[in-house]
N, C-alpha and C positions, 0 to 999 in steps of 0.2 A: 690799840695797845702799842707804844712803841719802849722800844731798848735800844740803848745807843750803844751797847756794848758786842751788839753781834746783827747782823740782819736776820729781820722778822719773816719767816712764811705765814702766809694770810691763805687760808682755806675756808669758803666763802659756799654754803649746801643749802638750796632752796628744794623744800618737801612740802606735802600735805602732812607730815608725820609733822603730831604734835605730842608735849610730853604730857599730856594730859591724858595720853591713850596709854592704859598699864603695857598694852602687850611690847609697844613701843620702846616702852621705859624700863620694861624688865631684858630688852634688845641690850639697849643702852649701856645697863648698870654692866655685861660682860665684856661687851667692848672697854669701857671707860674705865673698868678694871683693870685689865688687862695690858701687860705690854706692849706697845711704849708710853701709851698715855700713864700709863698708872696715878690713875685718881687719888686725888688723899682728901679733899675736900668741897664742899657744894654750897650754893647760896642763893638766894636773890640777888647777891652785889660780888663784883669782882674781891675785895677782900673777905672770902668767903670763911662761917667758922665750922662752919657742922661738920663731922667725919665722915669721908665718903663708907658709906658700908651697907649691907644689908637693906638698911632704912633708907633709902635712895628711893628704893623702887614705888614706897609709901611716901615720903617727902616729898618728891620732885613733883609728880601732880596736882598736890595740893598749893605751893609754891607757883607752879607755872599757872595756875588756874586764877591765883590772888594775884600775880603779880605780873604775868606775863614771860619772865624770865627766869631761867634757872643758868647760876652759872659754874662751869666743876674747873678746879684747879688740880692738874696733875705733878708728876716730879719727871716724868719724860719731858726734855728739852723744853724746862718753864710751860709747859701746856697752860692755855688757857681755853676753855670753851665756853661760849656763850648760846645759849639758844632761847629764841625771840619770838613769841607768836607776832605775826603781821594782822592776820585777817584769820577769819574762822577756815579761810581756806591754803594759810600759805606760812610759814615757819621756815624762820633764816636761821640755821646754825653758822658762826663764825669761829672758828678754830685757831688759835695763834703760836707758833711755836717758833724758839730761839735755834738757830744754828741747824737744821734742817738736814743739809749736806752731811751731817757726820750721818746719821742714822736713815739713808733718802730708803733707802730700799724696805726696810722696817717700816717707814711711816707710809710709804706711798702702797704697801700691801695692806695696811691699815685703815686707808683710807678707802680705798677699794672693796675692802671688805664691811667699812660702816656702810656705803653707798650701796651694796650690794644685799646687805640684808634692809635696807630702808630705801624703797627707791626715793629717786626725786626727781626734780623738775629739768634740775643745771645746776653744776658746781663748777668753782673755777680755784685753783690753787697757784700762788707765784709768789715770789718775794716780795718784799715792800717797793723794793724800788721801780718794779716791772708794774707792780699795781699803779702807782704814783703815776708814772708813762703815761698810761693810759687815761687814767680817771684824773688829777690834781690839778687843778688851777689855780693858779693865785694869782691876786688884784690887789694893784696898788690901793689906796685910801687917800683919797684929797688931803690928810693928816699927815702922810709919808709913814703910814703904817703898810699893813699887809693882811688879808684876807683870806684865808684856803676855804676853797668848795672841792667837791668830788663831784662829776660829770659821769652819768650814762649810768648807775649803779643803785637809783634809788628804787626801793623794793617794789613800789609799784608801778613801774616799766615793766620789769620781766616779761610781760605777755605781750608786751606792745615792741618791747626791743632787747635784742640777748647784748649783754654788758662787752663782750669781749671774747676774744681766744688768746688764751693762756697759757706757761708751761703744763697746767695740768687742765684740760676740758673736759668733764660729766654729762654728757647729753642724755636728759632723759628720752622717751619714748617718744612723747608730740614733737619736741625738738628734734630728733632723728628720723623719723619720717619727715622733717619737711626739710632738711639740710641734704643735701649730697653729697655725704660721709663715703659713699664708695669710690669716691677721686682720692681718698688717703691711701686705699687700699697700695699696700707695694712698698711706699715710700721709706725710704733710709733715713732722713731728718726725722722720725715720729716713732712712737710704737702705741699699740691698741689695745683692747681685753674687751670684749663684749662681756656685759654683767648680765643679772636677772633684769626680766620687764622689759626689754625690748631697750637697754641703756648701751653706751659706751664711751666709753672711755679712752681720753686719747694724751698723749704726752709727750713731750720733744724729747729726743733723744742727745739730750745734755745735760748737765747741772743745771736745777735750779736756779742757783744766784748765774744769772749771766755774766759772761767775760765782757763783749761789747754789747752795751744794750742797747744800741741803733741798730745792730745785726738781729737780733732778737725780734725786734719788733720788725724788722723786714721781713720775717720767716714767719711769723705770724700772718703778719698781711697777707702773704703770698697763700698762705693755708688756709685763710677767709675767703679769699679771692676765688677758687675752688670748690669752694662748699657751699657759698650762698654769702655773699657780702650786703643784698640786701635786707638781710637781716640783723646786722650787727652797728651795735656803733659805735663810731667813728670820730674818735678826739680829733680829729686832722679837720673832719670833715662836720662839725656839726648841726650844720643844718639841711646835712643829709636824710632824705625823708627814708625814712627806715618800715619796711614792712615786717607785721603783726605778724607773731605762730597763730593762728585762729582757734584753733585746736587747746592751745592753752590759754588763751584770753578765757575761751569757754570753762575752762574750771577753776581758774582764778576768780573769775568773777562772781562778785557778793550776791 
């Protein structure tokens, strides 16, 4: 999704939770409800027509089971949500919302709290242009065109390599046991919330949209560098040989 008219937050939830499980989807239908996403509509497709309501809880299953996708359009900050089964064992939700910064404390307790009643794997949340940073490449074209890929983010790495550390990081359980998350403990640039399942949650202690985003991405580094850098990767570096969570290879796996 992009908007030229405000910078995009991209919040990015890898779960076993699929909407094909009612208990799940009846999780869902109150969060998505609820402020600030407040849901108005749902679909297969981003121009969605069906009313969000009640019938949600009975729609979406049937939907996510034909089609793979359901996706709900809110009136909180252009909300967009998409959720994707990958694999019978893995479900990407993608969240997009405009102007972030006005409502950060709203959203970022809301976001906490969908992850926390649903655990997951790893979420990662940042602006577009911090996502770019990390992941965008572009190639020229023998033509004198231009090319964009995204590096390090495709859905079946996760268990072989964590995409990044971001304004906002979700470590599930397997990923927390095997990072050394107790070297954050302390630190003034960050703040924490341990969730339900053995998760946590970690965020920098600034806005969102970065001011300098060389400075950003130093601060990152430096809080990779600490926690386990062999397991991340590395636009700088990509032919960094990057080690597996093990633990979650095992329940990724088909």
């Amino acid at each position: 999704m992009k908007n030229e008219q405000g910078e995009i937050f991209r919040l990015t939830i890898y779960t076993s939770q699929h909407l094909s499980n009612q208990t799940v989807v009846k999780q869902l239908h109150d969060l998505l409800r609820a402020d600030p996403a407040r849901a108005v509509r749902f679909d297969s497709v981003e121009n969605a027509k069906k009313s969000f309501n009640a019938q949600f809880s009975v729609a979406a299953p049937r939907i996510y089971d034909d089609t793979g996708t359901v996706m709900v359009i809110g009136e909180g900050n252009n909300f967009v949500a998409g959720f994707h089964r990958i694999t019978s064992k893995l479900s990407v939700w993608n969240i997009f919302l405009k102007d972030f910064n006005a409502n950060e404390t709203k959203w970022l307790e809301w976001i906490l709290k969908v992850c926390d009643v649903l655990p997951l794997f790893f979420a990662s949340g940042c602006s577009s242009q911090e996502f770019d940073a990390k992941h965008l490449l572009v190639r020229a074209t023998p033509q004198g065109g231009r090319v964009k890929s995204w590096q390090g983010v495709a859905n079946d790495q996760l268990g072989q390599m964590l995409p990044g550390f971001y304004w906002l990081s979700i470590f599930g359980s397997d990923i927390a046991s095997a990072l050394k998350l107790s070297a954050l403990n302390g630190r003034a640039d960050i703040k924490e919330r341990v969730l339900s399942a053995g998760q946590l949650a970690v965020w920098l202690n600034e806005p969102v949209v970065p001011i300098n985003l060389d400075r950003r991405l130093q601060t990152e580094s430096k809080l990779v560098s600490v926690i386990g850098p062999e397991y991340f990767f590395d636009k700088e570096a990509p032919e960094k040989k990057v080690q597996p969570i093990k633990s979650l290879v095992g329940k990724l796996a088909e």
